[in-house]
N, CA, C and O atoms as CSV, one atom per row, in Angstrom:
chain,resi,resn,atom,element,x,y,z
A,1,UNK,N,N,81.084,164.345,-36.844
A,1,UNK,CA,C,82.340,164.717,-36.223
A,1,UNK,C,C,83.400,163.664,-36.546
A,1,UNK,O,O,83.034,162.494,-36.653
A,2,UNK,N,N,84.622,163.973,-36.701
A,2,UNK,CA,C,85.390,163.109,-36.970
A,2,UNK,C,C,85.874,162.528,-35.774
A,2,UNK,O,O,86.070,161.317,-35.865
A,3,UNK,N,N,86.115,163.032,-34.710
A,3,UNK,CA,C,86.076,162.283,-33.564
A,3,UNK,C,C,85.355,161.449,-32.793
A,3,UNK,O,O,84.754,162.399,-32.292
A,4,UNK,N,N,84.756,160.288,-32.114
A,4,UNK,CA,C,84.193,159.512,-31.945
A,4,UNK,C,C,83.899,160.059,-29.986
A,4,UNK,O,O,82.822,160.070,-29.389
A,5,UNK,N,N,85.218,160.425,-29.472
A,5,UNK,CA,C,84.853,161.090,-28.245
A,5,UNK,C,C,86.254,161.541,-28.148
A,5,UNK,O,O,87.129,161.472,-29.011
A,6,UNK,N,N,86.341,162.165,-26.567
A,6,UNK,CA,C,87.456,163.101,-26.645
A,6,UNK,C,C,89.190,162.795,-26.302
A,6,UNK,O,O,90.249,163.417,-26.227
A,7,UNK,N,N,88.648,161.380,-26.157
A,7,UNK,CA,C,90.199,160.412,-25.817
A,7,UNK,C,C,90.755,160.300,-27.291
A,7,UNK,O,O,91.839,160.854,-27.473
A,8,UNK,N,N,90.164,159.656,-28.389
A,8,UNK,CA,C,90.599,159.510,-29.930
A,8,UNK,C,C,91.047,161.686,-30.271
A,8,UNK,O,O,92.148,162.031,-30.702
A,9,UNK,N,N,90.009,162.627,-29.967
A,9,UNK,CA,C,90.763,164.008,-30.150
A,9,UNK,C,C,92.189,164.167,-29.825
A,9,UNK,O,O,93.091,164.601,-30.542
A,10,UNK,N,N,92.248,163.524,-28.007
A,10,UNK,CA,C,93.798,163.529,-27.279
A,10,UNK,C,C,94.843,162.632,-28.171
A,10,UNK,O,O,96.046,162.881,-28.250
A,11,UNK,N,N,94.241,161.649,-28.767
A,11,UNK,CA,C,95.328,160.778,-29.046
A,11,UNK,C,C,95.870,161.606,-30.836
A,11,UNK,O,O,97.014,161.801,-31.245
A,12,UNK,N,N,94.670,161.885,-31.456
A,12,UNK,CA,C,95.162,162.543,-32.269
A,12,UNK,C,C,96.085,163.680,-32.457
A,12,UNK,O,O,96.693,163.956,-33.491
A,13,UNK,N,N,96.112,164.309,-31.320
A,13,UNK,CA,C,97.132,165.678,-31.168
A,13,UNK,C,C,97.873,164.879,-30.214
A,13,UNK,O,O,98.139,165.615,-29.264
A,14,UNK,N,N,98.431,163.456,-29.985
A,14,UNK,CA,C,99.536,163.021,-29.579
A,14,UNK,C,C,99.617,163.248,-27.949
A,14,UNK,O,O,100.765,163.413,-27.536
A,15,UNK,N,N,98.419,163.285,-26.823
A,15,UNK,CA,C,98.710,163.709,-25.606
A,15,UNK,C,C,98.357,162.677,-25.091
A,15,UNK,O,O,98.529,162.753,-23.875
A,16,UNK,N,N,97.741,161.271,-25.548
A,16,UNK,CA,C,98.083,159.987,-25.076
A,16,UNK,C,C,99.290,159.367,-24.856
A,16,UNK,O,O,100.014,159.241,-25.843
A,17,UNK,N,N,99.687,158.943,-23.781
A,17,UNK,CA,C,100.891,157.715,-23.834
A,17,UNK,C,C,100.394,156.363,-24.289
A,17,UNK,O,O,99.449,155.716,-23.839
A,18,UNK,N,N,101.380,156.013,-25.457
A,18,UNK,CA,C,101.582,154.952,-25.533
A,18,UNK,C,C,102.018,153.837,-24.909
A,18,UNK,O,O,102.794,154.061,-23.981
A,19,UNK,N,N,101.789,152.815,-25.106
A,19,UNK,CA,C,102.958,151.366,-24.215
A,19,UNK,C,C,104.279,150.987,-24.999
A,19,UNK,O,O,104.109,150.886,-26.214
A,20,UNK,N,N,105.051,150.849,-24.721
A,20,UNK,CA,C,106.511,150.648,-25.424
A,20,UNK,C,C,106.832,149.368,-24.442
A,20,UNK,O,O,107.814,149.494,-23.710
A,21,UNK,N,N,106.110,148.196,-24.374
A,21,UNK,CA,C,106.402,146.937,-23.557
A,21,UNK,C,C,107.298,146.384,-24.545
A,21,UNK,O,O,107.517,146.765,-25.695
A,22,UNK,N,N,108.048,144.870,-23.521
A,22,UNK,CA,C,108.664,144.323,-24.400
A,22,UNK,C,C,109.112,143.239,-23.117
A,22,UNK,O,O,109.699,143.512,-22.071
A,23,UNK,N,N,108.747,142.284,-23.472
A,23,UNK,CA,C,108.589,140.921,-22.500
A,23,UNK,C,C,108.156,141.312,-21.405
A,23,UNK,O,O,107.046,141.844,-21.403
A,24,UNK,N,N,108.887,141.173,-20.156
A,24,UNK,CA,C,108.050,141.249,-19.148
A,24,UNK,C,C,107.935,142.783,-18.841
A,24,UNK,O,O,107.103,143.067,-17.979
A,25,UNK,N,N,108.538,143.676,-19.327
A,25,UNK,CA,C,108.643,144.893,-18.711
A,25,UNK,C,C,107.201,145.560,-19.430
A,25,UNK,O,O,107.094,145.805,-20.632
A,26,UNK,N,N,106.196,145.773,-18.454
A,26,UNK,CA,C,104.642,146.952,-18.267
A,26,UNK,C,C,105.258,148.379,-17.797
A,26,UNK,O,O,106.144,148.689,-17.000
A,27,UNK,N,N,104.343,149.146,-18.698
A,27,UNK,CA,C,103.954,149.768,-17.824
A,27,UNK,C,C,105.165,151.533,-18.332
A,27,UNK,O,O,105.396,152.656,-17.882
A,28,UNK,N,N,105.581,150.582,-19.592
A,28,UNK,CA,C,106.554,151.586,-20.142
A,28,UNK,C,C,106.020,152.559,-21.385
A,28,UNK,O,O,105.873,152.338,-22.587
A,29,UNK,N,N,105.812,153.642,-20.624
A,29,UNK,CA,C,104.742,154.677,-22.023
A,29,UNK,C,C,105.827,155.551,-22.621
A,29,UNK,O,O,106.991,155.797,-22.306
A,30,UNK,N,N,104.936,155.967,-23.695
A,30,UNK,CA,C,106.132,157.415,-24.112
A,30,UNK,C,C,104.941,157.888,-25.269
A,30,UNK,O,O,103.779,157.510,-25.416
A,31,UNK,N,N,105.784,158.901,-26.028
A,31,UNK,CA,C,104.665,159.630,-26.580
A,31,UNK,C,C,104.266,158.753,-27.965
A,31,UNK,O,O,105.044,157.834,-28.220
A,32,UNK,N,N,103.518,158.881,-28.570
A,32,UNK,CA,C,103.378,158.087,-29.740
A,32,UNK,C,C,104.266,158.821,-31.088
A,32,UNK,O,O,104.787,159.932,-30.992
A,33,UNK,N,N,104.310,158.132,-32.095
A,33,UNK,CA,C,105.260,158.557,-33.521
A,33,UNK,C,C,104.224,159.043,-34.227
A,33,UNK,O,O,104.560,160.115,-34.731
A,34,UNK,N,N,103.252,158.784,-34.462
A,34,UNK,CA,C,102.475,159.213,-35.347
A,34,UNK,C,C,100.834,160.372,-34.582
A,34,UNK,O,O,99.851,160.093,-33.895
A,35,UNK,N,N,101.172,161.173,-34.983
A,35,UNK,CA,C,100.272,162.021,-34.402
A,35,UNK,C,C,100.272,163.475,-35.248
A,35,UNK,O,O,101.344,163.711,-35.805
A,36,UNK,N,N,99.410,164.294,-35.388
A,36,UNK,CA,C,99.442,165.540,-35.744
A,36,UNK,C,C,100.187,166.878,-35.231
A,36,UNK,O,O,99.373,167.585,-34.636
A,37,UNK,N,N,101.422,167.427,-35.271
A,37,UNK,CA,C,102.170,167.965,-34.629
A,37,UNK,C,C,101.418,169.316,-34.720
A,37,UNK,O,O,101.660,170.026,-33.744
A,38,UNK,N,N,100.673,169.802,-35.516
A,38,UNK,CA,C,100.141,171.075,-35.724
A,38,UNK,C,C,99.098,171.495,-34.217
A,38,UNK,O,O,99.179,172.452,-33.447
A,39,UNK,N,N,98.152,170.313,-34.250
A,39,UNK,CA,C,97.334,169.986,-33.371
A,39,UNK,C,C,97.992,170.244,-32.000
A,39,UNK,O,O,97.720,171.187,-31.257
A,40,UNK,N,N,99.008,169.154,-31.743
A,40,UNK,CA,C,99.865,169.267,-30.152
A,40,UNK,C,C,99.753,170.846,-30.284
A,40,UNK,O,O,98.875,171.554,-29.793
A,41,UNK,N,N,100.498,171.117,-30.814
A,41,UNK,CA,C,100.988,172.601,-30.253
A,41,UNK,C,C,100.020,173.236,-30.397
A,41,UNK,O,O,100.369,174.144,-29.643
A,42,UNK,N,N,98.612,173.687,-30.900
A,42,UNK,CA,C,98.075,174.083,-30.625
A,42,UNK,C,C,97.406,174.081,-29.473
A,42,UNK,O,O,97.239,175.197,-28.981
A,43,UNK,N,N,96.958,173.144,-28.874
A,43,UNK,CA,C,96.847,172.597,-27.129
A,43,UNK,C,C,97.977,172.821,-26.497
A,43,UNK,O,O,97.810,173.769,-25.729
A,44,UNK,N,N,99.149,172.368,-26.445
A,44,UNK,CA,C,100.213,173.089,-25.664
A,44,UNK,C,C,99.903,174.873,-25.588
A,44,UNK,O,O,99.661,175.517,-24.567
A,45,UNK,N,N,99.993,175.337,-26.856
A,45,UNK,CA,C,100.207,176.791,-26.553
A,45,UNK,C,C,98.704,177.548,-26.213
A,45,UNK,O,O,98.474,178.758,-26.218
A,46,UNK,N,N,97.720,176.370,-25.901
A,46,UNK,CA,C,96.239,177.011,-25.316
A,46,UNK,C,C,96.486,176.763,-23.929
A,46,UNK,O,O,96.126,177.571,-23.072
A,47,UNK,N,N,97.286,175.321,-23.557
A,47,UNK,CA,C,97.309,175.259,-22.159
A,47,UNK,C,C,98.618,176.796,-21.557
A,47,UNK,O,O,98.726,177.222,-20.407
A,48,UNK,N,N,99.398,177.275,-22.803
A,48,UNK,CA,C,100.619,177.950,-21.737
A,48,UNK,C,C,99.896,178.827,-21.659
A,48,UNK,O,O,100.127,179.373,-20.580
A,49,UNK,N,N,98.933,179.444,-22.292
A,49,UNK,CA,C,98.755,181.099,-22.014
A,49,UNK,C,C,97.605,180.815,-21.070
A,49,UNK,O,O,97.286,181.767,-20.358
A,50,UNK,N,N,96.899,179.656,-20.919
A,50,UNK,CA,C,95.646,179.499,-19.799
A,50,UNK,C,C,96.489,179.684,-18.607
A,50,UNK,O,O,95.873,180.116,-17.632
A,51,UNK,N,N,97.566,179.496,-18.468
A,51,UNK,CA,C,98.286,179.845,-17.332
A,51,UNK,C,C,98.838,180.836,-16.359
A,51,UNK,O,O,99.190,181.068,-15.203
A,52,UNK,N,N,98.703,181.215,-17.429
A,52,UNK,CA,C,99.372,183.182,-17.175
A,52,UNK,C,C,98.578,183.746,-16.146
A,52,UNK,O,O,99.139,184.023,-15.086
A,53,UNK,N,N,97.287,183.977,-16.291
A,53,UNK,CA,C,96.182,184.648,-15.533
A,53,UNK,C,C,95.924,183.488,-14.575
A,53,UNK,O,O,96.224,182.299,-14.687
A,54,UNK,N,N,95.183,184.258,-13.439
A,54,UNK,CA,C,94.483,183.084,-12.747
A,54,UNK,C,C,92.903,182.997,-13.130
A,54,UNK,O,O,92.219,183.860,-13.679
A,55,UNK,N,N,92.483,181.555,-12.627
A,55,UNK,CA,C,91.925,180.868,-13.302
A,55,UNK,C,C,91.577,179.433,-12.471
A,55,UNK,O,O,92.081,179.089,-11.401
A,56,UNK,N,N,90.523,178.659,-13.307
A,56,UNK,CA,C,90.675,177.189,-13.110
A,56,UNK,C,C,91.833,176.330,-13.553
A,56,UNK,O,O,92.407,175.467,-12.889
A,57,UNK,N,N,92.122,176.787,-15.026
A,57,UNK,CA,C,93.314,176.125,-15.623
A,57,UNK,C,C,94.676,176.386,-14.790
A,57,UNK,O,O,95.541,175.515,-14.694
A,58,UNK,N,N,94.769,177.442,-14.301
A,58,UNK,CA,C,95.688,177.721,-13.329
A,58,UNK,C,C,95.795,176.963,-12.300
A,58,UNK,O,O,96.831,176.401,-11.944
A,59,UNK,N,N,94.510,176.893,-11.655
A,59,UNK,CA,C,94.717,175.958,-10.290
A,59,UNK,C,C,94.820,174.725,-10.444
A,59,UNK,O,O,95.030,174.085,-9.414
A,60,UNK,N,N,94.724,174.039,-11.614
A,60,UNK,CA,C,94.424,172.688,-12.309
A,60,UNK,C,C,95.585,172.227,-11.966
A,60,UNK,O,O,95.845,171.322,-11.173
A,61,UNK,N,N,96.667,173.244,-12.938
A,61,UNK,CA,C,97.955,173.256,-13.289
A,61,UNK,C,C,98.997,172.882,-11.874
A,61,UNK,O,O,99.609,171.817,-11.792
A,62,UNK,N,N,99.049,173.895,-10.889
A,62,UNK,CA,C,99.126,174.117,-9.707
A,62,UNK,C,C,98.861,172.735,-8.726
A,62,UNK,O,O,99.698,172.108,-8.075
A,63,UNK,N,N,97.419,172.496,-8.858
A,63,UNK,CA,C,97.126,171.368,-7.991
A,63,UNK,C,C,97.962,169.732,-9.073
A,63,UNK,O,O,98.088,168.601,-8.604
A,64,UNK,N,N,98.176,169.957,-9.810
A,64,UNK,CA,C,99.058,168.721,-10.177
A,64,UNK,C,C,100.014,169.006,-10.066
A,64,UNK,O,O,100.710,167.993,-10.145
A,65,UNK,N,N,101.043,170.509,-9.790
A,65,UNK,CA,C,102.050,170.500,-9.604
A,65,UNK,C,C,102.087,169.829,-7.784
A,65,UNK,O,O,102.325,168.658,-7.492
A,66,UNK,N,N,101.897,170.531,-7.168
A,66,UNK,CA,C,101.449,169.724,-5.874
A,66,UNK,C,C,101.488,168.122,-5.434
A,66,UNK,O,O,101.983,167.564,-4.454
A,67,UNK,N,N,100.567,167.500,-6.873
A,67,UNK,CA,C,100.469,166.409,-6.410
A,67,UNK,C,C,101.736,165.462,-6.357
A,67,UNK,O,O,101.908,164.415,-5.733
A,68,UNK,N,N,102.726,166.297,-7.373
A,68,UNK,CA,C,104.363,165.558,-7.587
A,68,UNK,C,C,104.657,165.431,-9.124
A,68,UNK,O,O,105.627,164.810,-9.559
A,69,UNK,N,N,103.642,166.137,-9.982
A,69,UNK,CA,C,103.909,166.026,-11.315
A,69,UNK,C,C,104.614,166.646,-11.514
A,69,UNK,O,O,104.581,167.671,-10.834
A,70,UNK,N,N,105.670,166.540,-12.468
A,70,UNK,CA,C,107.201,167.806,-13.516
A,70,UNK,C,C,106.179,168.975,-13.941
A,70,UNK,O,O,104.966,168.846,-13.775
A,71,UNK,N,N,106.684,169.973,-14.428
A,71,UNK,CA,C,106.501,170.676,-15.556
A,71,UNK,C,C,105.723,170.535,-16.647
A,71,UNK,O,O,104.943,171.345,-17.147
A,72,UNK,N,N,105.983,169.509,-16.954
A,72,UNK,CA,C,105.794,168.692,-18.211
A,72,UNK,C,C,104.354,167.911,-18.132
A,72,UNK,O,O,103.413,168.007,-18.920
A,73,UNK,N,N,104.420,167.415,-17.402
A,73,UNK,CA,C,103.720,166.511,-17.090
A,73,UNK,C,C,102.339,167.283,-16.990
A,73,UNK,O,O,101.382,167.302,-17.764
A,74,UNK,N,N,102.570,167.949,-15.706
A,74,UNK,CA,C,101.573,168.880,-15.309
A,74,UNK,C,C,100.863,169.844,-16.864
A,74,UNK,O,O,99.711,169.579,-17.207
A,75,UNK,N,N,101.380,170.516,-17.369
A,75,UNK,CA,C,101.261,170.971,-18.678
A,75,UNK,C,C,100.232,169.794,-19.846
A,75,UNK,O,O,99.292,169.991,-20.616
A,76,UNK,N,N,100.935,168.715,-19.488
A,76,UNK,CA,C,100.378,167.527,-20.837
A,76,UNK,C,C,99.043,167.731,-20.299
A,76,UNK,O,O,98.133,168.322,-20.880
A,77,UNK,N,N,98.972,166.994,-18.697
A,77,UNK,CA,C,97.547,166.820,-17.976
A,77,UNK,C,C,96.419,168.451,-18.415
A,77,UNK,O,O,95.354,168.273,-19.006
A,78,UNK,N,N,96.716,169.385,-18.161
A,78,UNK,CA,C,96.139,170.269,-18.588
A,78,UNK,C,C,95.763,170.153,-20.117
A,78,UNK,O,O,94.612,170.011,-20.532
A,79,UNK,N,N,97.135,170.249,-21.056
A,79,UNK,CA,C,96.378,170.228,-22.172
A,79,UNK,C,C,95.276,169.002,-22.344
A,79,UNK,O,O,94.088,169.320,-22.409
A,80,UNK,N,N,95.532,168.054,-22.394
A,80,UNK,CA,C,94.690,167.159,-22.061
A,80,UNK,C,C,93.487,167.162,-21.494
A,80,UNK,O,O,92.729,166.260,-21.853
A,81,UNK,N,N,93.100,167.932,-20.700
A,81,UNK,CA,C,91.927,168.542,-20.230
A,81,UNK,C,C,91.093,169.624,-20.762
A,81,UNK,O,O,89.951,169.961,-20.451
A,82,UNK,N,N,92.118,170.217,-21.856
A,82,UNK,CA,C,91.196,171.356,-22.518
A,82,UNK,C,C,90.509,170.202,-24.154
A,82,UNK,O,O,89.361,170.178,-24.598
A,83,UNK,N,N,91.327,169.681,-24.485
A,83,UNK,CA,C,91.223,168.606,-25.626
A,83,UNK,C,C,89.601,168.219,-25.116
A,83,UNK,O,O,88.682,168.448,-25.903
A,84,UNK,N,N,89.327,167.648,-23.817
A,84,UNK,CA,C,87.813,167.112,-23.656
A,84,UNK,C,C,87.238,168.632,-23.425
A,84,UNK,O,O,86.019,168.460,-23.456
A,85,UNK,N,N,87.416,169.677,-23.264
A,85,UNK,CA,C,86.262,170.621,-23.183
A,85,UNK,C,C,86.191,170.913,-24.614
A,85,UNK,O,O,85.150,170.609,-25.196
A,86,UNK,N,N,87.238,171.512,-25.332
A,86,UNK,CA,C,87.110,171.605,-26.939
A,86,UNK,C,C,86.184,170.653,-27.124
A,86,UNK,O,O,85.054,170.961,-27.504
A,87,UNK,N,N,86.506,169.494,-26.904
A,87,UNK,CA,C,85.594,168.131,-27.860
A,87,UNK,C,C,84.348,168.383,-27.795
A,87,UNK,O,O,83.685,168.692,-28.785
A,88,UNK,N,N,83.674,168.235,-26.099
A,88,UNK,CA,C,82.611,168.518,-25.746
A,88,UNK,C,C,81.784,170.285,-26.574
A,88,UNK,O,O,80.571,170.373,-26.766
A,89,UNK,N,N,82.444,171.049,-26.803
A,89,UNK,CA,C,81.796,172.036,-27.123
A,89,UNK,C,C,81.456,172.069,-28.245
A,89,UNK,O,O,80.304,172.465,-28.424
A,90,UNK,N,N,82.380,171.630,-29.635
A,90,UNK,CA,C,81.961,170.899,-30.803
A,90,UNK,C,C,81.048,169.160,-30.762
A,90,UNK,O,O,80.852,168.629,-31.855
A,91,UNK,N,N,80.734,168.679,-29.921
A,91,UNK,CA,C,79.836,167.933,-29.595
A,91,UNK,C,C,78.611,168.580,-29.616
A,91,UNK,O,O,77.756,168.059,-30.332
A,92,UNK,N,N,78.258,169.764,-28.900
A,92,UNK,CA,C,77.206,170.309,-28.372
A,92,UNK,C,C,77.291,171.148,-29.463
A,92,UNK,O,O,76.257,170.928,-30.095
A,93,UNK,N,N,77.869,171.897,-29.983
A,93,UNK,CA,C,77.519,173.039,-30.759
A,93,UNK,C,C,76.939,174.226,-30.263
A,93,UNK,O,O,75.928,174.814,-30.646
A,94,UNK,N,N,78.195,174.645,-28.819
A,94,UNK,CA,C,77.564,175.554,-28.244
A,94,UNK,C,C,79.176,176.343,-28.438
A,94,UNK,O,O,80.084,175.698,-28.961
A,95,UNK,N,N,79.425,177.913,-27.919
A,95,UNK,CA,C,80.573,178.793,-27.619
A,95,UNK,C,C,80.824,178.713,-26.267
A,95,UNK,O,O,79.874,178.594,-25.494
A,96,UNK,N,N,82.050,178.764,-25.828
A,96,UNK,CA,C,82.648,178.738,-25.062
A,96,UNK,C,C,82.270,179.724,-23.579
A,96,UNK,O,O,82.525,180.926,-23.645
A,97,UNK,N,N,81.796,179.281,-22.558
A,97,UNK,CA,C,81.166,180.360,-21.810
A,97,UNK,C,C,81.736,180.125,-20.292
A,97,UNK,O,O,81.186,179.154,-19.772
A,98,UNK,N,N,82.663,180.743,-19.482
A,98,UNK,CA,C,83.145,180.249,-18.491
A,98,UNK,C,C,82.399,179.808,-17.450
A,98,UNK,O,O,82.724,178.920,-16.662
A,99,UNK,N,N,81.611,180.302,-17.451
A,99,UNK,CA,C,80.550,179.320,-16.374
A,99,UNK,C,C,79.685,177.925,-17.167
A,99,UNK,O,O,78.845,177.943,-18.067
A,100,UNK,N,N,80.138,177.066,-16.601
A,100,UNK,CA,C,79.276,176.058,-16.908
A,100,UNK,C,C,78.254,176.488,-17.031
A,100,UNK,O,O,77.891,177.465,-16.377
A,101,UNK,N,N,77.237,175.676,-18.202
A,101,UNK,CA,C,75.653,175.505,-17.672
A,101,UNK,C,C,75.160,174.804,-17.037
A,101,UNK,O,O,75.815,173.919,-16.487
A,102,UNK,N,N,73.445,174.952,-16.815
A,102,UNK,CA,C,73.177,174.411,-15.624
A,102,UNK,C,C,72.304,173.411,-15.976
A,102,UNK,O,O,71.368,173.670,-16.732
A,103,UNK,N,N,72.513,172.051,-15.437
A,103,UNK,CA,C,71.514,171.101,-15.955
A,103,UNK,C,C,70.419,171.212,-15.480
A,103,UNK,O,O,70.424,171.814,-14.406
A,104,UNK,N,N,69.307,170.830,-15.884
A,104,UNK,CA,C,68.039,171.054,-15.599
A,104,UNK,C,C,67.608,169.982,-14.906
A,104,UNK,O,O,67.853,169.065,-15.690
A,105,UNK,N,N,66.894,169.271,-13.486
A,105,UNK,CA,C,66.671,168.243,-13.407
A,105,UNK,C,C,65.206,167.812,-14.120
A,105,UNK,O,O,64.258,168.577,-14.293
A,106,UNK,N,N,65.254,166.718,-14.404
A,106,UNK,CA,C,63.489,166.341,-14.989
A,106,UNK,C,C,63.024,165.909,-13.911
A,106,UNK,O,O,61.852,165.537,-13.849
């Protein structure tokens, strides 16, 4: 896999913040310059239509709107959240099945 785990996937389609510090000022992110623009929008436009219907991604969406996140924000966090299930499913080499599976205990 060319990805190592699913934070390097996020950062590659650009849904990491960067730090933009500069002496004492922390704590200042923004999006990064170099990233795959094809990628973003493909996660953006998986997170808009996960929206439409209800859903988990819906309530995801919803419960961060709640918590005080923008639009925007709320949206990134989602896509961002589908980026680690994508990852994970090409990890596993399994299809996409809305119910979780079930771990087995040993």
């Amino acid at each position: 896999m060319p990805y190592t785990d699913a934070g390097h996937l996020a950062s590659a389609a650009g849904l990491v913040p960067v730090p933009r510090d500069s002496g004492r000022r922390t704590g200042n992110m923004h999006r990064p310059k170099r990233y795959s623009r094809r990628l973003r929008r493909v996660f953006y436009l998986s997170a808009q239509t996960s929206i439409i219907g209800d859903g988990p991604n819906r309530e995801y969406y919803l419960r961060k709107r709640s918590e005080g996140c923008k639009h925007v924000q709320a949206f990134i966090a989602l896509a961002r959240r589908r980026t680690s299930v994508l990852w994970a499913l090409l990890r596993d080499n399994r299809a996409f099945a809305p119910i979780p599976p079930t771990t087995q205990a040993a």
